[in-house]
C-alpha positions as CSV (number, residue, x, y, z in Angstrom):
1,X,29.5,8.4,10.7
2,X,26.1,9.1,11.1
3,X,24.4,8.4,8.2
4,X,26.2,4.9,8.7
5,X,24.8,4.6,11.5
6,X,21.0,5.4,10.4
7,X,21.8,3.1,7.3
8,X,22.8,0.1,9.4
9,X,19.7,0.5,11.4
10,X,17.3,0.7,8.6
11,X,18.9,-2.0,6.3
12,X,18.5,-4.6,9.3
13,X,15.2,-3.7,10.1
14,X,14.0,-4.4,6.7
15,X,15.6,-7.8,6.3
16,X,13.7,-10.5,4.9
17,X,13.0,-12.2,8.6
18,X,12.5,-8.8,10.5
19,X,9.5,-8.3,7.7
20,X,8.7,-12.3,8.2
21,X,7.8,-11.3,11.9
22,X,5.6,-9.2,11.1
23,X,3.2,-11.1,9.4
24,X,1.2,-12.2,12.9
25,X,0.3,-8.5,13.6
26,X,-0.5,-8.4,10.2
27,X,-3.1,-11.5,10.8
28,X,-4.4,-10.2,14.4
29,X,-5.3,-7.4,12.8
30,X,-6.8,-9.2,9.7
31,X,-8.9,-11.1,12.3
32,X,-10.1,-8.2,15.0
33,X,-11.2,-6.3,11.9
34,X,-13.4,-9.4,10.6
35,X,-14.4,-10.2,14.3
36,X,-15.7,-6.6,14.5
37,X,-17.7,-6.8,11.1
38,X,-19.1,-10.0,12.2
39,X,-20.2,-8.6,15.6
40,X,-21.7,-5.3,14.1
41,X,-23.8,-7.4,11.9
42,X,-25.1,-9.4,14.3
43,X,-25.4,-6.7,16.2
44,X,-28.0,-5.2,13.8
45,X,-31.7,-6.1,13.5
46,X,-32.1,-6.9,10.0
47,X,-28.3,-8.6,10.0
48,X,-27.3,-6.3,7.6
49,X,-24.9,-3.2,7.7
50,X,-24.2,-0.4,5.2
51,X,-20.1,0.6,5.8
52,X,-18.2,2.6,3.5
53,X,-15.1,0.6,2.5
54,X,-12.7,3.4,2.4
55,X,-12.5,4.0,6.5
56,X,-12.3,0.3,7.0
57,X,-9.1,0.1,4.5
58,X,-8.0,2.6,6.2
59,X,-8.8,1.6,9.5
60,X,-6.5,-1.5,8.6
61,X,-4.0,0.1,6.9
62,X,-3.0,2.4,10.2
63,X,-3.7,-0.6,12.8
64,X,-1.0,-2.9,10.5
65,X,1.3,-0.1,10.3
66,X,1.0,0.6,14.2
67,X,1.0,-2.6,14.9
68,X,4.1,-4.0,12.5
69,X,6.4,-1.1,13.3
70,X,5.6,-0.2,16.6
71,X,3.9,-2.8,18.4
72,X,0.9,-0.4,19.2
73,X,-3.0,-1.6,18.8
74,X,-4.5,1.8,17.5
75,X,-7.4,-0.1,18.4
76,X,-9.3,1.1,14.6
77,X,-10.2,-2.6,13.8
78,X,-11.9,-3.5,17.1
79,X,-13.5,-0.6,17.8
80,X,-14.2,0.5,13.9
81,X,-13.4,4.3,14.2
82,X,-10.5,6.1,14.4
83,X,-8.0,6.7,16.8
84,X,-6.5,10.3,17.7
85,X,-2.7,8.6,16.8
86,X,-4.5,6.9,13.4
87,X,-6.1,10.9,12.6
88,X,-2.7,12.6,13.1
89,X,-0.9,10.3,11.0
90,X,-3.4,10.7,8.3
91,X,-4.2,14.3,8.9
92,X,0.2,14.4,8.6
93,X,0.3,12.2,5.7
94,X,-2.5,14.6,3.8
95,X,-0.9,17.6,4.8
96,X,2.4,16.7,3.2
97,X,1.0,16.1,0.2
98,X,-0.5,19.5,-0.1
99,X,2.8,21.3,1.1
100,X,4.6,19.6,-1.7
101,X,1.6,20.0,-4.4
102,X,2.5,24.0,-3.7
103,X,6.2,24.4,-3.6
104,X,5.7,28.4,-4.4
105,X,3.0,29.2,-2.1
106,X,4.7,30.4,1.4
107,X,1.9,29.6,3.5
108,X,2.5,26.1,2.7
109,X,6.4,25.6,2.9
110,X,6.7,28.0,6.4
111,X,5.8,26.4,9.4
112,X,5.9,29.5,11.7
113,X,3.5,30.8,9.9
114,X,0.3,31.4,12.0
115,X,-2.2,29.5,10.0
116,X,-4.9,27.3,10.6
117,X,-2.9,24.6,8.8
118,X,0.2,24.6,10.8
119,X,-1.2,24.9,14.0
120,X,-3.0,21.4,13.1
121,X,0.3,20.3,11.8
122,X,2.5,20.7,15.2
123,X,-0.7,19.4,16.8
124,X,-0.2,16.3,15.5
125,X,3.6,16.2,15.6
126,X,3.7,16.6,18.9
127,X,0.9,14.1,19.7
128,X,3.2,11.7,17.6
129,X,6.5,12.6,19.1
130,X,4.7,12.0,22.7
131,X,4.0,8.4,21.1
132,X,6.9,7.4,19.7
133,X,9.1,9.1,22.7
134,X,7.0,7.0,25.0
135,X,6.9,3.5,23.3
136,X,10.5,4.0,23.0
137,X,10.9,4.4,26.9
138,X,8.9,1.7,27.6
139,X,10.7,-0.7,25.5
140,X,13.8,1.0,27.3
141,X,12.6,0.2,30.6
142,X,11.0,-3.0,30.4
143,X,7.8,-2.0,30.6
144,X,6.7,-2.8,26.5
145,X,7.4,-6.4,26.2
146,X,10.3,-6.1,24.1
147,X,10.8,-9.6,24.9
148,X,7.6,-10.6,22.4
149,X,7.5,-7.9,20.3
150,X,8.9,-8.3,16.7
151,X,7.8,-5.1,15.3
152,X,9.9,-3.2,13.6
153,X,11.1,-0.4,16.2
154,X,11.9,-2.9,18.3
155,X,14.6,-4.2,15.6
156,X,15.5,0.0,15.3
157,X,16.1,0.5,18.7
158,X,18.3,-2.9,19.1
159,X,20.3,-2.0,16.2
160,X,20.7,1.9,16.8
161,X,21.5,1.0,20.7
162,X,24.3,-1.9,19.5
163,X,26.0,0.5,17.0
164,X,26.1,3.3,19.2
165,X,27.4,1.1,22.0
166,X,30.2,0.7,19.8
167,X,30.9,4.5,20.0
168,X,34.0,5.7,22.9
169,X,31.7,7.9,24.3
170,X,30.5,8.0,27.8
171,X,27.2,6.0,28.8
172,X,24.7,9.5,29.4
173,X,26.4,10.6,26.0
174,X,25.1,7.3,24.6
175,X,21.6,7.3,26.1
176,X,21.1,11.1,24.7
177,X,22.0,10.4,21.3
178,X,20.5,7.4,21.1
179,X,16.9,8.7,22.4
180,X,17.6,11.9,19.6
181,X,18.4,9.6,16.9
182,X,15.4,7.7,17.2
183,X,13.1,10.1,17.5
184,X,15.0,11.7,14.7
């Protein structure tokens, strides 16, 4: 029951006009990025500026995926660094990859482990589950403009609160599972 449950809330999130609503973040972002390259370069006294194109992709990459599924300016494009949320999904992202590149080394498949690695790695899970728990709360409460937002946690969290609304169970029963579901 479940897995229904997950599967109904991820195949209406990715419908064709839940992705269509995404496109404006995608063009915000498109802009602030441009506006910020325009700005350092006139910012500069020859008018000319020497980036590295990797950061910026990547810079755009993590503000479009904040932005389009959660509704959250990392703030990458307009300031053109990083952000601490943009560093631990990359620094997670990475790590994966290496875990699964060395599927017989133990120090790479055991979390409790006391290694540099892993201490890094629930760093950064936690800083993300602080994120998510708290834009979900928000949105919740009122406070996150659920109203406006399209992204797509928004769609999640309709569809995950309807079908467990559904459910005979009591209402604190309800909240619970449906605050550990998406989180989950």
């Amino acid at each position: 029951k479940l897995w229904k449950l997950y599967r109904s809330a991820i195949h209406r999130v990715f419908t064709r006009q839940a992705l269509r609503r995404c496109q404006s973040s995608i063009n915000r972002v498109s802009l602030t990025l441009a506006c910020s390259l325009i700005r350092r370069i006139e910012a500069s006294p020859d008018r000319t500026v020497m980036l590295d194109i990797l950061p910026l992709a990547q810079m755009a990459t993590m503000e479009n995926f904040g932005s389009s599924t959660m509704g959250v300016d990392f703030k990458c494009c307009e300031n053109l660094s990083s952000s601490p949320i943009a560093e631990a999904f990359d620094y997670l992202s990475d790590d994966s990859t290496r875990r699964t590149m060395a599927p017989f080394n133990p120090f790479a498949q055991f979390y409790v482990f006391p290694t540099r690695r892993n201490r890094l790695n629930k760093h950064y899970r936690v800083a993300l589950r602080q994120l998510l728990g708290n834009v979900i709360k928000a949105r919740r409460d009122g406070n996150g403009n659920s109203l406006q937002q399209s992204d797509l946690l928004t769609n999640i969290i309709n569809v995950v609160e309807y079908n467990i609304s559904t459910c005979n169970i009591d209402k604190n029963s309800r909240e619970a599972l449906s605050h550990e579901l998406m989180l989950d």
